[in-house]
C-alpha positions in Angstrom: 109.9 238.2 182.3 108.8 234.5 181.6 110.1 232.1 178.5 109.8 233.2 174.9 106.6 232.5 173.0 107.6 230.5 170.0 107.6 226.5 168.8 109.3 224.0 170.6 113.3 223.9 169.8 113.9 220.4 168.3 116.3 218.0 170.3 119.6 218.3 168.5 121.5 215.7 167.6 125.0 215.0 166.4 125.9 213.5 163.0 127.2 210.5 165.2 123.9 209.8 166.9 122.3 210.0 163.8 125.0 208.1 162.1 124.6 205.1 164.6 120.6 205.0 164.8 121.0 203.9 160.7 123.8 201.8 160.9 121.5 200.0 163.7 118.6 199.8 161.7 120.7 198.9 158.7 122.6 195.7 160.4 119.0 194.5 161.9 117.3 194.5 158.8 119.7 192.2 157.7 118.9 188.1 158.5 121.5 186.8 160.8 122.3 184.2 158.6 123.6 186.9 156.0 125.5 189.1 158.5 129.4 188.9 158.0 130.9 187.2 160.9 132.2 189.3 163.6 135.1 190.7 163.2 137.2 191.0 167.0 140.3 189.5 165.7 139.9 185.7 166.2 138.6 185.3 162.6 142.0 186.4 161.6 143.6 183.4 163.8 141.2 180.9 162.5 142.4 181.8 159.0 145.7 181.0 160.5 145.2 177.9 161.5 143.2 176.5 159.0 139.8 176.5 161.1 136.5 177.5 159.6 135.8 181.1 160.7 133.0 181.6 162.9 129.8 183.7 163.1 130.1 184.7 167.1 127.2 185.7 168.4 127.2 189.5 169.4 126.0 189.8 172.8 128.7 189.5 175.5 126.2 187.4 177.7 125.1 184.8 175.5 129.2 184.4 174.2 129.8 184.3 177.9 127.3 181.4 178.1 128.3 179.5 175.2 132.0 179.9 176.2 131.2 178.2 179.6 129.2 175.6 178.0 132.1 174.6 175.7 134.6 174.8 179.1 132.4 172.0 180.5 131.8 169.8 177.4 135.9 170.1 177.1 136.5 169.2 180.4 133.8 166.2 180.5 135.4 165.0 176.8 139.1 165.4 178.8 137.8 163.3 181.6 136.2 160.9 179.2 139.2 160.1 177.3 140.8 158.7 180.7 137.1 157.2 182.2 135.5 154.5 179.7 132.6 154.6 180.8 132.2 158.9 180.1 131.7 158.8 175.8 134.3 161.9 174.7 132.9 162.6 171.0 129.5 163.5 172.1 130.9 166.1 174.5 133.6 167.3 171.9 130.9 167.9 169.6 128.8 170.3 171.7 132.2 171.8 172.5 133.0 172.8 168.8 129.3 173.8 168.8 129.5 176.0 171.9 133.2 177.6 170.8 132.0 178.3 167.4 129.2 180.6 169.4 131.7 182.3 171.7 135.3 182.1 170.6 137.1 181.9 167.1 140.4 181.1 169.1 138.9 178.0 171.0 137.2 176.6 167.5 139.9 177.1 166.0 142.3 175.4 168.6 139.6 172.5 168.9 139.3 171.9 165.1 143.2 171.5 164.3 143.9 169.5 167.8 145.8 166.3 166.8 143.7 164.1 168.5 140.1 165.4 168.4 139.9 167.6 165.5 139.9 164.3 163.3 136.6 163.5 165.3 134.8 166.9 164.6 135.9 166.7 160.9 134.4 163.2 160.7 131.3 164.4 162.3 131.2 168.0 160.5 131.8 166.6 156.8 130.1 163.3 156.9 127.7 162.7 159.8 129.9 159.9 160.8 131.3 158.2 163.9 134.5 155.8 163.3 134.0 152.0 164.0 136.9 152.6 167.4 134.7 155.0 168.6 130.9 153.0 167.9 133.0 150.1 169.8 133.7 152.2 173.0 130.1 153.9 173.2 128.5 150.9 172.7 130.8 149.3 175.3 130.3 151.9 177.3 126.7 151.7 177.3 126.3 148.3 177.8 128.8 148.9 181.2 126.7 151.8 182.8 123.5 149.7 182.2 125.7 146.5 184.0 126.9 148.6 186.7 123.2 150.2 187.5 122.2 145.7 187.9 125.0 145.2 189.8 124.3 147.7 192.5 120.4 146.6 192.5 118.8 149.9 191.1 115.1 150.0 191.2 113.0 148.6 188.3 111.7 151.7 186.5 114.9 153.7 187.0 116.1 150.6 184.9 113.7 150.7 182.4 114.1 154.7 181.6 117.8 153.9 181.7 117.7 150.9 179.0 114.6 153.0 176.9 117.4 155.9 176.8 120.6 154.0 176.1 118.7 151.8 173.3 118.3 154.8 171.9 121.5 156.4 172.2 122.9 152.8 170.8 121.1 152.4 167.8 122.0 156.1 167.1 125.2 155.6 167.3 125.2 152.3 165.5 123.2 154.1 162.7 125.6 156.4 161.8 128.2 156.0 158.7 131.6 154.9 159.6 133.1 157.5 157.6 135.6 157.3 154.9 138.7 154.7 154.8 
């Protein structure tokens, strides 16, 4: 005897399946900018510490990313605190930037450190870079471009160097100071 005549049976589903499919179409329908951060805990140690909480970004790839990215701006702006001619603000910026992306512990951490959270606050709240640090990019800048004479670099690698540390001077000299 062969299979019953009869309609197709309909794929069942449990209330979970069902349950997940909306609340996946319910959270994308929602901008990102309006989505309550995510909550994995590290919100909960910002709040702690005083720090901003973060809206990490879901995928485990692109936090992984954004995690290593903020490793390698910390470690350059560590390096550059003992090197003067490696600028540290610039790289603890796109740290803060990167850890706000990946890790609410790191921000958080980052933000209320004694000696560079001033620096992201300055930056964060008023666009501004203190006069100290102005003095040592400048100084800095003017180094790198002394150094690249000194050991006889060819003409045009000189010219895109000066064309891009101009640029990076009178950006930094354009900025506020900050408040007193």
């Amino acid at each position: 005897m062969g299979p019953k005549a009869g309609p197709p049976q309909a794929r069942r589903r449990g209330p979970t399946a069902k349950a997940s499919k909306a609340k996946r179409c319910k959270r994308d329908a929602v901008p990102r900018s309006d989505r309550p951060p995510v909550d994995n805990g590290y919100n909960a140690v910002a709040a702690h510490l005083d720090a901003p909480a973060v809206d990490l970004v879901r995928s485990a790839m692109t936090r992984f990313f954004w995690f290593c990215i903020g490793l390698i701006a910390l470690a350059l702006a560590f390096v550059g605190v003992a090197l003067p001619l490696l600028p540290t603000t610039p790289f603890l910026l796109v740290a803060a930037f990167a850890f706000a992306r990946s890790s609410s512990r790191m921000h958080a951490w980052l933000i209320n450190h004694k000696a560079f959270g001033p620096l992201i606050e300055n930056w964060r709240q008023h666009g501004a870079i203190s006069n100290r640090a102005k003095t040592m990019a400048v100084v800095s800048l003017v180094a790198v471009f002394m150094l690249s004479l000194w050991l006889k670099a060819p003409g045009s690698v000189l010219a895109i160097q000066a064309v891009f540390l101009l640029g990076s001077g009178v950006f930094i000299l354009s900025r506020p100071s900050g408040p007193r």
